[in-house]
C-alpha positions, 0 to 999 in steps of 0.5 A: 529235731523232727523225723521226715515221713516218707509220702504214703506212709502212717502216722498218728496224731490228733488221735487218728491215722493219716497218709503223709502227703508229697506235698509234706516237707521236714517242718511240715506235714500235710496230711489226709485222714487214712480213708478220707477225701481231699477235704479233709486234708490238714497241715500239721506240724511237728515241733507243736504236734505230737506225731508218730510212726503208725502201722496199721492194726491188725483185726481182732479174733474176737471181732467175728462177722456172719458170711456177708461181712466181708463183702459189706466192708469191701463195699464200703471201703470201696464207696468211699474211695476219693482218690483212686489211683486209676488214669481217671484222678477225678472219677473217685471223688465227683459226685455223679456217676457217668454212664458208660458212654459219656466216657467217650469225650473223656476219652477222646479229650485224655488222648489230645495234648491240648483238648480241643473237643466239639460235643455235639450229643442230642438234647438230654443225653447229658453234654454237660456232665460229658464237659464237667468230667473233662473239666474235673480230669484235666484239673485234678491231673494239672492239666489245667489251672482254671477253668472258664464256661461261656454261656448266656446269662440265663444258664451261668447260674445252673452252670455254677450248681453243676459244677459246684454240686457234682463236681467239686468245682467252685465257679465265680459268676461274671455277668453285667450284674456281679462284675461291679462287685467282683472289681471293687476287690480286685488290687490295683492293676489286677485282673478279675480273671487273674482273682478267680480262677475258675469263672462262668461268664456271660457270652454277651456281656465278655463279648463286646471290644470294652471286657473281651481284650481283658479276658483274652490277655488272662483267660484260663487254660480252659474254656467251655463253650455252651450252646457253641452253634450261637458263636459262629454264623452262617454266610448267608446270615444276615442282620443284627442276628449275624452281627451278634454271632459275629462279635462272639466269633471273633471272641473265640477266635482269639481265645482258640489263637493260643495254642495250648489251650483246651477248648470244649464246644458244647451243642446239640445242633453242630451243623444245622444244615449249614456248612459253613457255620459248621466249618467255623465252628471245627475251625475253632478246634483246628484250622485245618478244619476250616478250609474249604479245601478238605472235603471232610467226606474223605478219609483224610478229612474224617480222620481229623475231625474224628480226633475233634467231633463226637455226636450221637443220639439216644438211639445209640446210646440207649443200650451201650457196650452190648454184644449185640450192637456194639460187638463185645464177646458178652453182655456183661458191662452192658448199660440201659439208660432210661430215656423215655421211648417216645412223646405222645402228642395230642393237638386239641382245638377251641372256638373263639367265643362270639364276643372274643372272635369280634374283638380279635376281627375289630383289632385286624381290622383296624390294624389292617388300616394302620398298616395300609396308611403307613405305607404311604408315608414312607418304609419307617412308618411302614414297618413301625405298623407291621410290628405293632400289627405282629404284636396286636395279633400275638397277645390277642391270641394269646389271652385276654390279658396279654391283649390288653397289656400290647393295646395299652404298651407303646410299641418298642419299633416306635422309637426306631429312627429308621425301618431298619432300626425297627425291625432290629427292635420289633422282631425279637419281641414277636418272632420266637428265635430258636437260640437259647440266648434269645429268650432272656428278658422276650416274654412281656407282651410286647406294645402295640400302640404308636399314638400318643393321642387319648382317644386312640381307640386301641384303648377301647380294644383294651378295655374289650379285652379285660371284660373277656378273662374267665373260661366263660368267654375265654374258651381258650382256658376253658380248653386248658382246664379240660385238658389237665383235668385228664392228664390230673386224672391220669397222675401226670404233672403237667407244665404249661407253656406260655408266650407271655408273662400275663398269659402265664399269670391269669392262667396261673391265678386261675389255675390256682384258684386265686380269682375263684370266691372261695379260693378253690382251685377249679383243677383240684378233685376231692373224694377218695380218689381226688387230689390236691394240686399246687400250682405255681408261675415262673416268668421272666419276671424273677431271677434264674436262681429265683425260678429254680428255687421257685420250682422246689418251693412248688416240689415242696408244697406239693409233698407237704400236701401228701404228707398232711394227707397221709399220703406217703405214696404221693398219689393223691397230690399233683404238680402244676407249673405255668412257665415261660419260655424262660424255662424252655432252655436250661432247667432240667424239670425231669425229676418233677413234670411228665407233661408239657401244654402248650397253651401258646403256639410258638411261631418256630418249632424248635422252641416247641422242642426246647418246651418238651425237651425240658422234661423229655431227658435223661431221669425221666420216670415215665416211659411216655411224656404227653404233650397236649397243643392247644390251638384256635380254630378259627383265629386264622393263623393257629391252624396254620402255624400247626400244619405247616410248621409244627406237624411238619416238625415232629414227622421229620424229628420221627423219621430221623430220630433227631430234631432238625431246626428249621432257620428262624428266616424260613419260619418268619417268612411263613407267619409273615405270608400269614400274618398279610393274609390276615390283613388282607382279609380284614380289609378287603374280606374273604374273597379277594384275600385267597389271592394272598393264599397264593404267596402264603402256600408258596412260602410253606412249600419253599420251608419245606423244601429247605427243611427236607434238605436240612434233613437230609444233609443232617442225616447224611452228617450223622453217618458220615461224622459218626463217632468213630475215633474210641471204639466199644472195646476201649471203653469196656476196657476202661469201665471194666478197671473203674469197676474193680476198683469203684464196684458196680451199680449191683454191689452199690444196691446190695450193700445199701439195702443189707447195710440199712436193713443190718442197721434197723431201717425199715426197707420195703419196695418202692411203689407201682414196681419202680427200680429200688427200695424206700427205708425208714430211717428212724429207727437207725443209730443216731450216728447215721441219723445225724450223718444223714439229717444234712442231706435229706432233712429232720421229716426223713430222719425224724419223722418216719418219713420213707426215703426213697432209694432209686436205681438211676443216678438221676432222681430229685432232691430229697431222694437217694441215686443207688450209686457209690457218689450219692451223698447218702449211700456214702454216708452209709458207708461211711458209717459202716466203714467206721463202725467196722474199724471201731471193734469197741462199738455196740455190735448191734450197729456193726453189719460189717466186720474184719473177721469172720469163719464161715463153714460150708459146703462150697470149699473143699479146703481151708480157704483164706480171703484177705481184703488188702489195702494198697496205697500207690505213690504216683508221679505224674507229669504234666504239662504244669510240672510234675504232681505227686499224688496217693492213692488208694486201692482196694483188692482181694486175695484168697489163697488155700492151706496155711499162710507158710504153705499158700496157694494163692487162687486168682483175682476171680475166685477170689472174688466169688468167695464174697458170694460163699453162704454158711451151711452150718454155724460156727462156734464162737470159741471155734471161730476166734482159734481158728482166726488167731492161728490165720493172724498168727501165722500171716507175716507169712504171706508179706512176700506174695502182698508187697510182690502182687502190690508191684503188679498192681503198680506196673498195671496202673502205670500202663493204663495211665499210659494207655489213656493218655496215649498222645502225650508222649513226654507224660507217658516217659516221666510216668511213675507208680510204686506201691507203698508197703507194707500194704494194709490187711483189713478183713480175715475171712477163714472159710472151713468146709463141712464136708470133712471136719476133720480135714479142715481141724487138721489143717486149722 
């Protein structure tokens, strides 16, 4: 016969303490450690398992702590906190710590029955922890089920890592390339989407009729949209762009039908200048949107895209919950997030050489011809010509290499059966299209020649070009290796960005001193203040996955440089990547570059601003990120592409405070105009080409007007749909609660910097005054060491390697964020927690302990500070059926006189007591009879805990009820009860000096 266990209370087995589930029933008991997490839970049962009914254990007199032992054990019993019991189910056990104003959407998605949310935040500002916290809420409360994120194929694998590493969720890949394997395991009949209940899929693979009826008939309750402005189009889009745009719009249309499903759209660019592609997307959300007959400048029309549509930039966020800005009573929850202040930009110039600037004339030249002569043949031939000219003159400008891969490459256009099948096939491969999904697979050179003949003379030009490789005759690279020499002098790591896989390669080779003679690369410096750099390439050419473990490879390298240097301040090693514009969107390289080279001209200015954006983010060390463009003098479209376009670009990114894509349309009709001139001059010389001037000004002035306008209509966007639907307050409110519970980023540094210096580390300051601390662990108990040797490697544990502890939540592999998910300051304390629980252990590595008697002059009475453990029994509803969950709570209690006869002091000077510090020391035989009598006496105060645990439940029970204020038949079946009795884990007995007698008396 087996006794039945009430969810949330004690019992014992397998040598240790758990918290009985709901899940539990009278044969089997599903269990999670007493302090543990959701992974540690276990299934148990009691006709096989000796369990019994368990209590917590009260401390020992004996077990006495200095002054700080109180605040230690609270700290680390806070920190390790999975499963709080606050409205947030999610927050306590993710593994990244929001800023404050990226619980905005959260907000605003809890306040919806169904969540429909458009996150149109600026580039950096962290849209996607913004989409991976409603995610995680809206899972762990039943909400949903599983989950589903759009993307392109490029992003999936970085959208799985987020989601795997920082929030616990388990995502399968679903793209052209796994979808074979995935359905050899599927049973007979099933769908793949029914197997996995989380996936990330590719946009453009589930868009197509063949895969998007199947994923429609089972897509989950959720979906995540990335880069949503590329699903929708335009009116006046038009050509294979629109018809790609279009297909991914009539695939949202038929998820976004159902009307219990949460749908999260995610960009940076919302509205673009377009009001009709920004109406289709909102329509998405609710219908209502979408007609052209609610002006969305009134009212009415604000009040509901308010409920669906949040956008800010850095500037409103950069200090956040301020008196000052947001209009709170203090400064007290105000949060800084370090976005660099700005990019500093330098344009530096080259001249061809002579031998160079005569292959790139002989090239226009016979392009020119090529493409006057196809002209006459008919718009086929005409346009097959052009492309191949467009190409021709890319990769010349290029480098060397890339020139020489398009003179012996056969055009792509060449195959097309008709003009318009050419330019379907030859754009992509030389416009640079702003959006994202664009860039996979587009940076080969692409080909140039259409003859089949073997004296087509593109082959001469070919061979021309191969003898111009080296910084001799390639000026070009002669400028790059100028220009990081500068930026290597100034302890910058820069990427340099190039348009072509070739490119990428020669400039890697060079760099790197592969090509060199003795294998030296000409960027390295030797002497006292020299350094070492390593150099790496990241095309096309590999995988996703392959390009971002290729980059910690080039992160590794360069440590291990520093470190057989004796370098331990990473000073005389630098970090060199050439990239593709494979990397310009999706991998966050912040943590590693300051600096980006633009080696290659991109022919839209929102590519540039992709380029830039990867290092320009949230997590960026540097103030300043520097940007160097390198462009041709006298190519004769560098300068061009340079005034009108980028220039034109970074004034309106200045005078908004935002980026304003200007259409792919507008700038190719710009570098076409230019690209006719340009052959117009190899043909028919200097002089008669300034008629072609004409159209080439008059196409520039055209983009302007059109880009001062996008401008305009963002910026008036940007006031009139401003993020007004969750004020300051509501947020204080709630990142005030979630820091009563959780603690602070203060507590967090405080209680890892004492606990590791308490535990023998070696901590000391982090180099050029930088926030934080650095501590050699080697010196710490092997029980720490082994709990932290899987999380910063044998160097750091072993080999007296520092380990860099930053106060940002956003720092690299290999060092430690000071906030309570980081997995190392929750190995901290963990340990700390356990060491504190375990009075049988070496006092030497206990910093915390359950006792303590402090005398001082701060009390003018006998003061007594309980920490208290609360477990709460929650029943939530949803729209699933109700869940049954425990939690957990921590809180102090502090009351004066005797335990029989207390007068219990409020939650804040309760508080304050954790700063109290000793004035004179206390005897040890003292300090255990004056705890003893505490202990003895403590039953006394069972009323007042079970009484202040019920407040602690109706309070709980009322937050949850605020978060989730439109779900009316969630907030009715709402329940919390405390479980008692609650735990008492610290006795903290504060004596004052000032009269000895007094407090002996009252001892």
């Amino acid at each position: 016969m087996t006794t039945a266990y009430a969810p949330g209370s004690l019992v014992s087995a397998r040598g240790r303490e758990w918290v009985v589930l709901p899940e539990s029933a009278d044969d089997m008991l599903v269990l999670r450690p007493l302090g543990g997490s959701d992974d540690d839970v276990a299934a148990l049962f009691p006709a096989f398992e000796k369990v019994e009914q368990a209590s917590f254990a009260p401390p020992t007199p004996s077990d006495l702590g200095n002054a700080r032992a109180a605040g230690l054990l609270r700290s680390a019993l806070r920190i390790g906190f999975r499963s709080g019991a606050g409205p947030f189910r999610s927050l306590a056990g993710i593994a990244v710590q929001p800023r404050a104003y990226q619980l905005v959407p959260l907000l605003m998605a809890l306040r919806q029955q169904t969540v429909r949310l458009l996150i149109g935040d600026d580039v950096g500002i962290g849209k996607t922890v913004e989409a991976g916290l409603i995610a995680s809420e809206l899972l762990a409360q039943g909400e949903a089920s599983g989950l589903a994120v759009l993307c392109s194929p490029a992003l999936a694998e970085q959208w799985q890592e987020e989601l795997r590493t920082k929030f616990g969720i388990d995502a399968e890949l679903v793209l052209s390339s796994t979808v074979t394997r995935l359905e050899r395991g599927l049973d007979l009949g099933q769908s793949l989407f029914d197997r996995y209940k989380h996936v990330i899929v590719s946009t453009d693979f589930i868009k197509s009729t063949r895969h998007r009826d199947d994923f429609v008939r089972h897509c989950p309750d959720l979906v995540i949209v990335d880069e949503a402005h590329t699903c929708v189009s335009a009116d006046d889009l038009t050509g294979s762009r629109r018809n790609q745009n279009q297909l991914r719009y009539e695939l949202l249309q038929k998820v976004s039908a159902d009307p219990e499903r949460h749908l999260l759209l995610v960009t940076a660019t919302p509205h673009s200048g377009k009001e009709s592609a920004f109406r289709n997307l909102i329509g998405l959300l609710d219908p209502r949107l979408a007609d052209p007959q609610l002006r969305l400048d009134t009212d009415e029309g604000r009040r509901l895209l308010a409920r669906h549509f949040v956008q800010r930039k850095r500037a409103d966020v950069r200090q956040y919950l301020t008196r000052e800005q947001d209009g709170l009573v203090d400064d007290s929850l105000a949060e800084t997030t370090a976005f660099p202040s700005d990019r500093l930009f330098r344009d530096e110039t080259y001249r061809l050489s002579p031998e160079y600037k005569n292959l790139l004339d002989d090239a226009l030249a016979y392009a020119g011809e090529r493409v006057e002569h196809a002209g006459a043949q008919g718009r086929r031939e005409a346009r097959v010509a052009w492309w191949s000219a467009i190409a021709l003159l890319r990769s010349l400008v290029s480098s060397p290499r890339a020139a020489a891969k398009t003179l012996t490459t056969r055009s792509a256009a060449a195959a097309a059966q008709s003009a318009e099948e050419a330019d379907a096939l030859g754009a992509p491969l030389t416009r640079d299209a702003a959006d994202a999904d664009a860039l996979e697979g587009l940076d080969t050179a692409p080909g140039a020649e259409t003859a089949e003949a073997e004296t087509n003379p593109l082959l001469a030009l070919a061979r021309r070009a191969e003898a111009l490789e080296g910084p001799e005759k390639d000026h070009k690279l002669q400028a790059l290796l100028d220009q990081l020499k500068e930026l290597l002098a100034d302890g910058y790591n820069p990427i340099v960005f190039c348009r072509y896989i070739d490119t990428a390669e020669y400039v890697a080779a060079y760099l790197s001193g592969e090509t060199a003679p003795k294998g030296k690369s000409p960027i390295d410096k030797g002497g006292k203040n020299g350094w070492k750099t390593t150099v790496k390439a990241v095309t096309g050419k590999i995988s996703p996955q392959q390009r971002v473990e290729r980059i910690e490879e080039l992160a590794e390298e360069a440590a291990e440089a520093a470190r057989a240097a004796g370098d331990t301040e990473g000073s005389r090693t630098r970090r060199v990547l050439v990239a593709t514009d494979c990397l310009s969107e999706g991998v966050n390289l912040q943590h590693y570059f300051d600096a980006v080279v633009h080696y290659d001209l991109a022919w839209n200015p929102t590519r540039h601003d992709q380029r830039e954006g990867r290092v320009d983010r949230y997590g960026q060390q540097r103030d300043q990120v520097r940007v160097v463009t390198l462009y041709g003098e006298d190519n004769g479209i560098d300068g061009k592409v340079l005034e009108v376009l980028i220039k034109k670009h970074r004034q309106i990114r200045k005078d908004l405070g935002i980026s304003v894509s200007v259409p792919d349309e507008s700038s190719a009709g710009v570098t076409d105009a230019l690209v006719e001139w340009l052959l117009m001059r190899s043909r028919q010389g200097e002089q008669e080409a300034l008629f072609g001037t004409e159209e080439l000004n008059t196409r520039s002035q055209k983009v302007e007007e059109e880009w001062r306008s996008a401008a305009e209509r963002e910026k008036t966007s940007r006031t009139r749909y401003a993020q007004r639907s969750i004020h300051p307050e509501e947020v204080a409110r709630e990142v005030a609660a979630l820091r009563e519970v959780l603690g602070g980023a203060d507590e967090v540094r405080a209680f890892t910097e004492e606990s590791l210096r308490g535990l023998g580390a070696l901590v000391t300051d982090l180099p050029d005054g930088e926030a934080g601390f650095r501590a050699d662990v080697t010196t710490t108990p092997v029980g720490l060491r082994d709990a932290l040797l899987p999380l910063v490697g044998a160097d750091t544990v072993e080999k007296n390697r520092p380990l860099p502890f930053r106060d940002t939540a956003a720092v690299p592999r290999g060092e430690a964020a000071l906030v309570r998910t980081d997995p190392v300051v929750g190995a901290v304390a963990s340990y700390v927690l356990d060491t504190a629980l375990d009075a049988t252990g070496d006092d030497r590595h206990r910093p915390a302990r359950r006792c303590g008697v402090v005398r001082t002059d701060q009390v003018s009475t006998r003061t007594t500070l309980l920490l208290v453990r609360y477990r709460f029994h929650l029943t939530l509803p949803s729209r699933h059926g109700t869940r049954q969950l425990v939690a957990e709570d921590a809180r102090l209690l502090a009351f004066t006189g005797a335990p029989d006869r207390a007068t219990w002091l409020d939650p804040a000077e309760a508080a304050a007591l954790l700063e109290v510090q000793a004035t004179e020391n206390t005897a040890p035989t003292m300090g255990e009879n004056t705890v003893r009598r505490v202990l003895d006496a403590l039953p006394a105060t069972a009323d007042h805990l079970d009484a202040y645990g019920d407040e602690l439940a109706a309070e709980l029970a009322d937050s949850h009820r605020r978060v989730r204020s439109a779900a009316d038949e969630i907030r009715r079946g709402l329940k919390v009860q405390a479980q008692k009795p609650a735990d008492i884990l610290g006795v903290y007995v504060y004596l004052p000096v000032a009269n000895p007698a007094t407090a002996g008396g009252a001892a």
